[in-house]
N, C-alpha and C positions, 0 to 999 in steps of 0.2 A: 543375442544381447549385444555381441561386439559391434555388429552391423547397425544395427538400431542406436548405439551411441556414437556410431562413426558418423554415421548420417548427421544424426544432430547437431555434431562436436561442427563436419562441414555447412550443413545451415548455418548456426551462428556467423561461424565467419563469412557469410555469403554476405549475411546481415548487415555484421558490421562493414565490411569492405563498400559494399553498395551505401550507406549511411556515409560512410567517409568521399564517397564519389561525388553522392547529392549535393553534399556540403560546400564539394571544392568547386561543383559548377554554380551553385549558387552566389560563393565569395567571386568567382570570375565574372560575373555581369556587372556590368555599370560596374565595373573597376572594383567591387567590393562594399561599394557603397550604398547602404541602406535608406540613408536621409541626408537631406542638409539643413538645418535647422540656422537661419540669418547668419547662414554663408561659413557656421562652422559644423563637420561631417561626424556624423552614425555609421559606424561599419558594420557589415553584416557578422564579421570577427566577432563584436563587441557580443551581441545580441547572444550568439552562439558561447561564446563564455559563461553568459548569463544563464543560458539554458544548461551548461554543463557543470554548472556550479551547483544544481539542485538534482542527485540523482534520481530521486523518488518523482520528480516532476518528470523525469526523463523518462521513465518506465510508464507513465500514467497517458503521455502524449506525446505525438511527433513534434520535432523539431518547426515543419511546417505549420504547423497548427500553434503551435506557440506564439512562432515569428510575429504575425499580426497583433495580436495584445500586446507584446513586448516593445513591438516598435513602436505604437502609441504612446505608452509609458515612458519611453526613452524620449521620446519629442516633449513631452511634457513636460519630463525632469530635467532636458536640456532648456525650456522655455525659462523654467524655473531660475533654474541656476543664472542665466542671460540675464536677468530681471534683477534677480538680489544682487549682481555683479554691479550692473548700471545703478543701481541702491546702495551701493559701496558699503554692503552689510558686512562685507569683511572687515571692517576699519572702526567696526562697532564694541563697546562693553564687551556687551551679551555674545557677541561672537567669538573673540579672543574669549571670553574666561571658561564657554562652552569647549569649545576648541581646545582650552588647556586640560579641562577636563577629559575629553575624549583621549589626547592624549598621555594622558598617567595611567586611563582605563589600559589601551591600546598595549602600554608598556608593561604593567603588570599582566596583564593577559597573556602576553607573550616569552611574557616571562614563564612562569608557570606553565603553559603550554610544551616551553623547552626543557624544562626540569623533569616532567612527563614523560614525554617521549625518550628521554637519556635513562628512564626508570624502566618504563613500561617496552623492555626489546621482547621481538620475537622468542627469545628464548626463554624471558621469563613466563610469557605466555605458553610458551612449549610444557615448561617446568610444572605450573599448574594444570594444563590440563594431563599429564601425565598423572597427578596425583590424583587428580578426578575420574580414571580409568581404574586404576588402582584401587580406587575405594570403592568407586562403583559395584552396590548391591543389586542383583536382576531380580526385578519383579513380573508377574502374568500381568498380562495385560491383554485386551479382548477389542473387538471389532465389532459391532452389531448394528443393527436397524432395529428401532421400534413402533408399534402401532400406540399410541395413545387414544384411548376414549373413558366418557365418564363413569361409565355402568360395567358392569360385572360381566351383563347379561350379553353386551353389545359387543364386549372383548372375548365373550365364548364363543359368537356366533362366529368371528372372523377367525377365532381360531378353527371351529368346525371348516370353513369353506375353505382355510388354508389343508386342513384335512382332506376335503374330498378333492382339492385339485381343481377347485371351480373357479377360483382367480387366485392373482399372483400376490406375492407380497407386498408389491408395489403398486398395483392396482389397489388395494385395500386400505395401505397407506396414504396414498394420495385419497381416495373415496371419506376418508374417514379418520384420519390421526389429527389430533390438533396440536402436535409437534411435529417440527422436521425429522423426517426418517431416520436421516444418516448422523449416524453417531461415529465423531475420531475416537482414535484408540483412545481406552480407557483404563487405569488399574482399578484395584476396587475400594481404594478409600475417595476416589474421584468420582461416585456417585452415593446416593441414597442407600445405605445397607439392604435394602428388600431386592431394589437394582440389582444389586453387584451380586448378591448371592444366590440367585436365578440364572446370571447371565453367566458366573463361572462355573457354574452346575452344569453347565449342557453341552453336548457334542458339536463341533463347527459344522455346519450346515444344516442345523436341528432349528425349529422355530417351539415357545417356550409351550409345554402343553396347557398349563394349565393360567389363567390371567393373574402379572404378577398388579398386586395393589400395592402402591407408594401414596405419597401425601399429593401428589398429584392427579391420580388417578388411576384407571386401569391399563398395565402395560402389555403386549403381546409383544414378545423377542424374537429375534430372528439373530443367531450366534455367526459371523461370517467369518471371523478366524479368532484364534488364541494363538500367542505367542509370549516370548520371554522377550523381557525392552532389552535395551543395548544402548550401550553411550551414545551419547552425540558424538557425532566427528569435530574434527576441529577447527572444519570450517562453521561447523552450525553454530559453535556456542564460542566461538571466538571472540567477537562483538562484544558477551557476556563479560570476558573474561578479561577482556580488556578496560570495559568500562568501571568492572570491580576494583581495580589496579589502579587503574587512574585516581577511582577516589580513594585509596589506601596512602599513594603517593600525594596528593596536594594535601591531603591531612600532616603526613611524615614535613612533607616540605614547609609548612606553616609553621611545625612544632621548633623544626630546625631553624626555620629567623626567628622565634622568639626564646629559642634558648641562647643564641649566639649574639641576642641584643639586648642592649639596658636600655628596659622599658620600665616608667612609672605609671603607675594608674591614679585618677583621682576621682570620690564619687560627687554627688550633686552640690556636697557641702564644702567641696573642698579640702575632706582629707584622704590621704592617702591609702589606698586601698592593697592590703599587703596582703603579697605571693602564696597563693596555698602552700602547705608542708607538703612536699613528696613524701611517700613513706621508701623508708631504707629497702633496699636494695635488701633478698635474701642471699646469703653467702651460699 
Protein backbone atom coordinates (compact mmCIF):
# COMPACT_ATOMS: atom_id res chain seq x y z
CA UNK A 1 0.00 0.00 0.00
CA UNK A 2 2.96 2.47 0.90
CA UNK A 3 4.36 1.60 -2.55
CA UNK A 4 1.42 2.06 -4.53
CA UNK A 5 0.65 5.55 -2.89
CA UNK A 6 4.32 6.54 -3.37
CA UNK A 7 4.06 5.89 -6.85
CA UNK A 8 1.12 7.92 -7.19
CA UNK A 9 1.91 10.68 -4.80
CA UNK A 10 5.46 10.74 -7.65
CA UNK A 11 3.16 10.53 -10.69
CA UNK A 12 1.27 13.45 -9.72
CA UNK A 13 4.10 15.56 -9.37
CA UNK A 14 5.58 14.25 -12.67
CA UNK A 15 2.17 15.76 -13.72
CA UNK A 16 2.21 18.69 -12.52
CA UNK A 17 5.91 19.54 -13.12
CA UNK A 18 5.66 18.61 -16.80
CA UNK A 19 2.26 20.74 -17.10
CA UNK A 20 4.40 23.74 -15.61
CA UNK A 21 7.17 22.84 -18.30
CA UNK A 22 4.48 22.85 -21.21
CA UNK A 23 3.36 26.02 -20.11
CA UNK A 24 6.65 27.89 -19.64
CA UNK A 25 7.73 26.79 -23.40
CA UNK A 26 4.56 27.71 -24.71
CA UNK A 27 4.68 31.58 -22.86
CA UNK A 28 8.51 31.45 -24.53
CA UNK A 29 7.49 31.42 -28.25
CA UNK A 30 6.68 34.53 -30.06
CA UNK A 31 7.79 36.44 -26.83
CA UNK A 32 4.56 35.15 -25.16
CA UNK A 33 2.39 36.36 -27.39
CA UNK A 34 -0.91 34.92 -28.34
CA UNK A 35 -2.49 37.56 -30.73
CA UNK A 36 -2.30 41.18 -31.71
CA UNK A 37 -5.56 42.41 -32.14
CA UNK A 38 -5.10 46.26 -34.32
CA UNK A 39 -1.70 46.44 -32.89
CA UNK A 40 -2.69 46.00 -29.21
CA UNK A 41 -1.47 42.30 -27.69
CA UNK A 42 -3.12 38.83 -26.12
CA UNK A 43 -0.65 36.96 -24.11
CA UNK A 44 -0.58 33.56 -23.74
CA UNK A 45 -0.29 34.56 -19.65
CA UNK A 46 -3.77 36.04 -20.19
CA UNK A 47 -5.43 33.02 -21.59
CA UNK A 48 -3.74 30.57 -19.10
CA UNK A 49 -5.25 32.60 -16.15
CA UNK A 50 -8.36 32.27 -17.90
CA UNK A 51 -7.95 28.71 -17.86
CA UNK A 52 -6.81 28.54 -14.20
CA UNK A 53 -9.41 30.62 -13.02
CA UNK A 54 -12.02 27.71 -13.81
CA UNK A 55 -10.94 24.52 -11.89
CA UNK A 56 -13.50 22.07 -12.80
CA UNK A 57 -12.69 23.20 -16.60
CA UNK A 58 -9.25 22.42 -15.76
CA UNK A 59 -9.97 18.78 -14.74
CA UNK A 60 -12.42 18.24 -17.84
CA UNK A 61 -9.56 19.43 -20.59
CA UNK A 62 -6.04 20.27 -21.27
CA UNK A 63 -4.78 23.45 -21.31
CA UNK A 64 -4.07 22.86 -25.12
CA UNK A 65 -7.29 22.11 -25.96
CA UNK A 66 -8.76 25.01 -24.31
CA UNK A 67 -6.24 27.53 -25.83
CA UNK A 68 -7.89 27.52 -29.34
CA UNK A 69 -11.65 28.39 -28.28
CA UNK A 70 -10.24 30.75 -25.83
CA UNK A 71 -8.13 32.69 -27.98
CA UNK A 72 -10.94 33.22 -30.38
CA UNK A 73 -13.06 34.57 -27.67
CA UNK A 74 -10.38 36.89 -26.61
CA UNK A 75 -10.07 38.33 -30.23
CA UNK A 76 -13.56 39.02 -30.10
CA UNK A 77 -13.87 40.49 -26.97
CA UNK A 78 -10.75 42.60 -27.64
CA UNK A 79 -12.68 43.46 -31.18
CA UNK A 80 -15.46 44.37 -28.99
CA UNK A 81 -14.15 46.45 -26.57
CA UNK A 82 -11.86 48.46 -29.64
CA UNK A 83 -15.21 49.34 -31.19
CA UNK A 84 -17.39 50.56 -28.10
CA UNK A 85 -13.86 52.50 -27.35
CA UNK A 86 -14.01 54.23 -30.84
CA UNK A 87 -18.05 54.67 -29.99
CA UNK A 88 -16.79 56.58 -26.88
CA UNK A 89 -19.53 54.25 -25.07
CA UNK A 90 -17.67 55.13 -21.93
CA UNK A 91 -18.70 58.81 -22.04
CA UNK A 92 -22.38 57.63 -22.17
CA UNK A 93 -25.56 57.59 -19.47
CA UNK A 94 -25.98 54.12 -19.58
CA UNK A 95 -22.39 53.50 -19.07
CA UNK A 96 -21.52 55.60 -16.07
CA UNK A 97 -24.70 54.79 -14.17
CA UNK A 98 -24.09 50.85 -15.19
CA UNK A 99 -20.63 51.32 -14.16
CA UNK A 100 -21.91 52.94 -10.91
CA UNK A 101 -23.91 50.19 -10.39
CA UNK A 102 -21.27 47.32 -10.87
CA UNK A 103 -19.39 49.31 -8.67
CA UNK A 104 -21.58 49.34 -5.20
CA UNK A 105 -22.31 45.62 -6.36
CA UNK A 106 -18.38 44.96 -6.53
CA UNK A 107 -17.91 46.84 -3.00
CA UNK A 108 -20.68 45.15 -1.12
CA UNK A 109 -19.44 41.86 -2.45
CA UNK A 110 -16.27 42.32 -1.15
CA UNK A 111 -17.15 43.39 1.61
CA UNK A 112 -19.05 40.53 2.91
CA UNK A 113 -16.67 38.26 1.24
CA UNK A 114 -14.03 39.69 3.90
CA UNK A 115 -16.39 39.52 6.91
CA UNK A 116 -16.52 35.65 5.86
CA UNK A 117 -13.36 34.83 5.55
CA UNK A 118 -12.30 36.78 9.31
CA UNK A 119 -15.37 34.31 10.43
CA UNK A 120 -15.07 31.23 8.62
CA UNK A 121 -11.01 30.24 9.88
CA UNK A 122 -9.63 26.93 9.73
CA UNK A 123 -10.29 26.45 13.01
CA UNK A 124 -13.51 27.14 13.18
CA UNK A 125 -13.90 24.63 10.65
CA UNK A 126 -11.74 22.29 12.61
CA UNK A 127 -14.08 23.02 15.66
CA UNK A 128 -17.14 21.60 13.70
CA UNK A 129 -15.93 19.05 12.16
CA UNK A 130 -14.58 17.64 15.46
CA UNK A 131 -18.24 17.85 16.80
CA UNK A 132 -19.29 15.94 13.77
CA UNK A 133 -17.02 13.00 14.75
CA UNK A 134 -18.07 13.04 18.03
CA UNK A 135 -21.66 12.86 17.42
CA UNK A 136 -21.14 10.57 14.72
CA UNK A 137 -23.55 7.48 15.03
CA UNK A 138 -22.09 4.10 12.85
CA UNK A 139 -24.62 2.61 10.75
CA UNK A 140 -24.18 -1.09 8.34
CA UNK A 141 -24.05 -0.22 5.44
CA UNK A 142 -23.74 -2.96 2.29
CA UNK A 143 -22.16 -3.24 -1.15
CA UNK A 144 -24.15 -5.14 -3.69
CA UNK A 145 -25.03 -5.86 -7.48
CA UNK A 146 -28.46 -6.61 -8.61
CA UNK A 147 -30.18 -8.41 -11.33
CA UNK A 148 -33.53 -6.57 -12.22
CA UNK A 149 -36.29 -8.27 -14.40
CA UNK A 150 -40.08 -8.27 -14.70
CA UNK A 151 -41.18 -11.86 -13.77
CA UNK A 152 -40.76 -14.08 -10.91
CA UNK A 153 -40.21 -16.84 -13.08
CA UNK A 154 -37.27 -15.05 -15.20
CA UNK A 155 -35.54 -13.96 -11.78
CA UNK A 156 -35.61 -17.82 -10.73
CA UNK A 157 -34.28 -18.95 -13.63
CA UNK A 158 -31.05 -16.73 -13.30
CA UNK A 159 -30.99 -17.45 -9.94
CA UNK A 160 -31.03 -21.35 -10.87
CA UNK A 161 -27.86 -20.79 -13.46
CA UNK A 162 -26.22 -18.67 -10.89
CA UNK A 163 -26.64 -21.98 -8.92
CA UNK A 164 -25.38 -24.50 -11.18
CA UNK A 165 -22.36 -22.27 -12.14
CA UNK A 166 -23.35 -21.92 -15.81
CA UNK A 167 -22.67 -18.18 -16.05
CA UNK A 168 -21.57 -15.44 -13.97
CA UNK A 169 -23.18 -12.67 -12.32
CA UNK A 170 -22.27 -10.33 -14.59
CA UNK A 171 -22.89 -12.20 -17.71
CA UNK A 172 -26.67 -12.32 -16.49
CA UNK A 173 -26.60 -8.97 -15.66
CA UNK A 174 -25.46 -7.46 -18.52
CA UNK A 175 -27.96 -10.48 -20.58
CA UNK A 176 -30.87 -9.43 -18.78
CA UNK A 177 -31.07 -6.55 -15.81
CA UNK A 178 -32.90 -3.48 -16.94
CA UNK A 179 -30.85 -1.61 -14.23
CA UNK A 180 -27.24 -0.83 -13.77
CA UNK A 181 -25.75 -3.60 -11.81
CA UNK A 182 -23.59 -1.82 -9.53
CA UNK A 183 -24.87 -0.32 -6.66
CA UNK A 184 -22.66 2.41 -4.02
CA UNK A 185 -22.70 1.59 -0.69
CA UNK A 186 -25.86 1.69 0.82
CA UNK A 187 -27.57 1.95 4.51
CA UNK A 188 -30.91 0.56 4.63
CA UNK A 189 -33.25 3.47 4.89
CA UNK A 190 -31.49 4.31 1.42
CA UNK A 191 -33.40 1.88 -0.40
CA UNK A 192 -36.95 0.25 -0.72
CA UNK A 193 -37.58 -1.82 2.74
CA UNK A 194 -38.19 -5.26 0.60
CA UNK A 195 -34.34 -4.14 -0.77
CA UNK A 196 -32.71 -3.48 2.19
CA UNK A 197 -34.11 -6.46 4.23
CA UNK A 198 -32.95 -9.21 1.78
CA UNK A 199 -29.69 -7.45 1.16
CA UNK A 200 -28.71 -7.17 5.05
CA UNK A 201 -29.97 -10.73 5.53
CA UNK A 202 -27.32 -12.33 3.58
CA UNK A 203 -23.66 -13.32 3.95
CA UNK A 204 -20.94 -11.15 1.79
CA UNK A 205 -20.32 -13.06 -1.18
CA UNK A 206 -23.82 -15.00 -1.13
CA UNK A 207 -26.08 -14.00 -4.15
CA UNK A 208 -30.13 -13.68 -2.78
CA UNK A 209 -31.70 -17.38 -3.10
CA UNK A 210 -34.87 -16.60 -3.43
CA UNK A 211 -36.28 -13.45 -6.00
CA UNK A 212 -36.56 -10.34 -3.95
CA UNK A 213 -40.01 -8.33 -5.36
CA UNK A 214 -40.11 -4.39 -4.89
CA UNK A 215 -42.48 -1.90 -6.74
CA UNK A 216 -39.98 -2.23 -9.37
CA UNK A 217 -39.90 -5.50 -10.13
CA UNK A 218 -38.05 -8.82 -9.56
CA UNK A 219 -34.55 -8.39 -7.95
CA UNK A 220 -31.80 -11.18 -7.66
CA UNK A 221 -28.76 -9.83 -5.21
CA UNK A 222 -25.40 -10.38 -5.16
CA UNK A 223 -24.08 -9.09 -1.30
CA UNK A 224 -20.30 -8.01 -2.08
CA UNK A 225 -19.45 -6.44 1.30
CA UNK A 226 -21.00 -5.07 4.67
CA UNK A 227 -19.54 -2.98 6.69
CA UNK A 228 -19.98 -0.15 9.51
CA UNK A 229 -19.77 3.71 7.76
CA UNK A 230 -17.17 6.00 9.21
CA UNK A 231 -17.05 9.72 9.11
CA UNK A 232 -15.82 11.70 6.34
CA UNK A 233 -12.49 13.09 6.69
CA UNK A 234 -12.03 16.39 6.67
CA UNK A 235 -10.89 16.83 3.67
CA UNK A 236 -14.21 15.16 2.02
CA UNK A 237 -16.68 17.31 3.81
CA UNK A 238 -14.94 20.33 4.31
CA UNK A 239 -16.39 22.20 1.29
CA UNK A 240 -19.76 21.23 3.31
CA UNK A 241 -18.58 22.69 6.11
CA UNK A 242 -17.38 25.64 5.09
CA UNK A 243 -20.22 26.62 2.97
CA UNK A 244 -22.70 25.98 6.02
CA UNK A 245 -20.60 28.75 7.92
CA UNK A 246 -20.55 31.11 5.35
CA UNK A 247 -24.24 31.20 5.23
CA UNK A 248 -24.54 31.31 9.10
CA UNK A 249 -21.91 34.21 9.00
CA UNK A 250 -23.66 36.71 6.14
CA UNK A 251 -26.96 36.05 7.98
CA UNK A 252 -24.97 37.05 11.60
CA UNK A 253 -23.21 39.86 9.51
CA UNK A 254 -26.68 41.30 7.97
CA UNK A 255 -28.34 41.14 11.47
CA UNK A 256 -25.25 43.06 12.95
CA UNK A 257 -25.71 46.38 10.24
CA UNK A 258 -29.23 46.39 10.90
CA UNK A 259 -28.94 46.34 14.57
CA UNK A 260 -26.17 48.93 14.66
CA UNK A 261 -28.25 51.21 12.14
CA UNK A 262 -31.41 53.63 12.27
CA UNK A 263 -33.28 52.29 9.68
CA UNK A 264 -37.11 53.41 8.71
CA UNK A 265 -39.31 51.43 6.74
CA UNK A 266 -42.17 52.62 4.86
CA UNK A 267 -45.17 50.46 3.11
CA UNK A 268 -46.88 51.38 -0.36
CA UNK A 269 -49.06 54.07 1.36
CA UNK A 270 -46.65 55.81 3.02
CA UNK A 271 -46.75 54.82 6.53
CA UNK A 272 -44.31 53.80 8.55
CA UNK A 273 -43.93 50.18 9.10
CA UNK A 274 -42.95 49.52 12.76
CA UNK A 275 -40.11 47.11 14.18
CA UNK A 276 -41.28 43.64 15.31
CA UNK A 277 -41.25 43.22 19.26
CA UNK A 278 -38.23 41.00 20.24
CA UNK A 279 -39.32 38.77 22.90
CA UNK A 280 -37.32 39.23 26.20
CA UNK A 281 -34.44 37.67 26.78
CA UNK A 282 -34.94 34.43 29.46
CA UNK A 283 -32.77 35.18 32.55
Amino acid sequence: MQKKYLFATTAAIVVLVAGAWTYKVYAERNNGIAAVVNGEQITVTEIKEAYDQNPQLAAQESFENFYARALDVMVNSKLALQAATKANIQATPEYQKQLAELQDELARQLYIEKQVDARVTPEEIKKVYDEYVANFKSQKEAKAKHILVDSEAQAKEIIKQLDDKTATFEELALKFSKDQPDLPYFTAEMMVPEFSKAAFAMEKGTHSAEPVKTEFGYHVILLEDLRDTQPLSLQEIEPQIKANLSMQAVEQIVNDLNSNADVEKFDLEGKKIEAAATAPKAE
